[in-house]
C-alpha positions in Angstrom: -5.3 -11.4 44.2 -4.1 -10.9 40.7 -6.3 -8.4 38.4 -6.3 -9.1 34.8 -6.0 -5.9 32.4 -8.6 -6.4 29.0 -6.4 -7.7 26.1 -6.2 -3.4 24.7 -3.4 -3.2 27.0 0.3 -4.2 26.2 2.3 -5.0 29.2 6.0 -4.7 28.9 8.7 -5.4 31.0 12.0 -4.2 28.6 10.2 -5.2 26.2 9.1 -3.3 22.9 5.6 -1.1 23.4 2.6 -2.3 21.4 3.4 -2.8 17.7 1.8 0.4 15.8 -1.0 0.2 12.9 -1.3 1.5 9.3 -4.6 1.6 7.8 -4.7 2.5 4.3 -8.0 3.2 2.1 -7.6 3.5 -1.4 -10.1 4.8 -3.9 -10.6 3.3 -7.5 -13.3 5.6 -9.2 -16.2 4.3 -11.9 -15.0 5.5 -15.0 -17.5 6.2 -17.6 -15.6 5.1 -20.5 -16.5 2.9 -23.8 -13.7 0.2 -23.2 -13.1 -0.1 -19.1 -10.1 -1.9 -18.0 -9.3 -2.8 -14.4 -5.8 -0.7 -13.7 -2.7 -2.1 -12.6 -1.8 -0.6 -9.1 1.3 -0.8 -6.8 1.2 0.7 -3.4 5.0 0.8 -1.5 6.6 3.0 1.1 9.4 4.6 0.3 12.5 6.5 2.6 13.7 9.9 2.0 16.5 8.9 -0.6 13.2 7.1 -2.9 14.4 3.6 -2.2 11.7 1.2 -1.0 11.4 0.6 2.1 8.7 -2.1 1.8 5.7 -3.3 -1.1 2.6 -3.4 0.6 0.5 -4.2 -2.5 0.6 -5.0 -6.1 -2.8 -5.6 -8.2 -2.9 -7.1 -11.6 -4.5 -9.1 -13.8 -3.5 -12.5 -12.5 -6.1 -14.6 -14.5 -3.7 -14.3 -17.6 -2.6 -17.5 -19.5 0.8 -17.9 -18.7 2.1 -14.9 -16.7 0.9 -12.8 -19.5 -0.6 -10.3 -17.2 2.9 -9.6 -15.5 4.0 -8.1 -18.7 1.8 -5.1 -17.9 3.2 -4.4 -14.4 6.2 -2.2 -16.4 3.4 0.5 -17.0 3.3 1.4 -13.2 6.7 3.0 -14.3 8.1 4.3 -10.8 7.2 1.4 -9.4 8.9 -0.5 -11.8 11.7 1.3 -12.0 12.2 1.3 -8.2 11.2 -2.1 -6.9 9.1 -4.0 -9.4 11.4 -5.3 -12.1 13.4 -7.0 -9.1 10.7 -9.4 -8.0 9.0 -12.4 -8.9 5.4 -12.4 -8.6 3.7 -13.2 -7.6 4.7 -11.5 -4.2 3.7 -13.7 -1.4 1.2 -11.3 1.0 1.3 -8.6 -1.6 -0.2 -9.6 -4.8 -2.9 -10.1 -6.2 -5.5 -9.0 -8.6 -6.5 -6.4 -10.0 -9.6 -4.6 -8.2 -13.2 -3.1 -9.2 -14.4 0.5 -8.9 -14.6 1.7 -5.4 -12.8 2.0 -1.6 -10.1 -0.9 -1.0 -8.8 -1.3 2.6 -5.3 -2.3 3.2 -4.0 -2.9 6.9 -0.9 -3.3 8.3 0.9 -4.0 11.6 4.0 -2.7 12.7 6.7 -6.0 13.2 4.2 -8.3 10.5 5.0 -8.7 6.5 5.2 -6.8 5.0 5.2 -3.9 7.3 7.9 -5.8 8.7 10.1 -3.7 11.5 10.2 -0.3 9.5 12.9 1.6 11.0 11.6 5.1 12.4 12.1 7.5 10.0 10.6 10.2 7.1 8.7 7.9 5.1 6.1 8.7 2.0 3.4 5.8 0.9 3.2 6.0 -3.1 0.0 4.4 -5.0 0.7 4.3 -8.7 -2.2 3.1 -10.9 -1.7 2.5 -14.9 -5.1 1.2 -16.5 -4.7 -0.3 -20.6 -6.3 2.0 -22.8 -6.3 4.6 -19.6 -4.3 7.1 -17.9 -2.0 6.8 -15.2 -1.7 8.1 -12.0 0.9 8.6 -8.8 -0.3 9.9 -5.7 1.5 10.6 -2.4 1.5 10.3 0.8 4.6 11.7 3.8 4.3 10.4 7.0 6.6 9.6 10.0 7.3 6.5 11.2 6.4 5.3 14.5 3.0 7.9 14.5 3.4 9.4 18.3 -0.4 9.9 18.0 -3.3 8.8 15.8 -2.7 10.5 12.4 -5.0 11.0 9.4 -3.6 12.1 6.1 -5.0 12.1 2.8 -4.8 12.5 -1.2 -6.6 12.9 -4.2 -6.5 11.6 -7.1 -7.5 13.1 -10.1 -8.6 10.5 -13.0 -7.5 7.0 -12.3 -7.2 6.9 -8.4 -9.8 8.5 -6.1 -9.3 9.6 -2.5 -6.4 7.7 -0.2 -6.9 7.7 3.0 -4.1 6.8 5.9 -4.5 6.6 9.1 -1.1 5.9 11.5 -2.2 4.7 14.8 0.6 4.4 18.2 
């Protein structure tokens, strides 16, 4: 008789091993300021050489009359610079708008978009926040890709991004 493993297995016969998670937590913090804004961030992972490797995320103000809002997006200056003056937003998967104070969750799966099949490799995850009438803010993060065991890495922002959490998982 044939015994059936629970679904937390992945069986392979040469075959690839079960695809590998990225969680990602990203802090905005309450600003006590007289004219608040929303700010503008991009989150990508980039290889050793700084050319991006994927976009995970891109947050803006969307509700703009006519595009207006995607005139902004050149104040997240590296990732402009790197990736963002290349696309067309929106970015299916990746954009979207802008969010409130507080923790954001962002997960990913090895093999899906826009993970896609990262190579495995040296790879850092950059959040870069730019808020009108604000400051602006890069923060991160090096990690190695496939993680051969559950990782938890971290950084701090200082004014317009909070803590940023990632956890790799095999």
């Amino acid at each position: 008789m044939r015994r059936l493993l629970p679904f937390a297995f992945c069986l392979t016969v040469a075959a690839p091993a079960c695809a590998a998670d990225m969680n990602l937590t990203v802090e905005i913090p309450e600003l006590k300021v007289a004219e608040y804004h929303r700010p503008y961030v991009a989150v990508w992972i980039e290889r050793e050489d700084h050319t991006v490797a994927a976009n995970l995320a891109v947050w803006y103000d969307v509700r703009k009359k006519d595009g207006e809002g995607t005139k902004w997006l050149k104040d997240m200056r590296q990732w402009w610079r790197r990736t963002g003056r290349d696309q067309t937003m929106p970015i299916d998967g990746v954009s979207g708008a802008t969010r409130p104070a507080g923790q954001h969750q962002l997960r990913f799966t090895d093999g899906k978009p826009p993970l896609g099949t990262l190579a495995p490799g040296h790879y850092e995850i950059v959040v870069e926040a730019a808020r009108e009438v604000g400051g602006h803010e890069t923060q991160r993060i090096a990690f190695d890709w496939p993680a051969k065991a559950s990782t938890h890495l971290s950084a701090k922002g200082s004014a317009e991004l909070g803590q940023i959490n990632l956890d790799l998982n095999p």
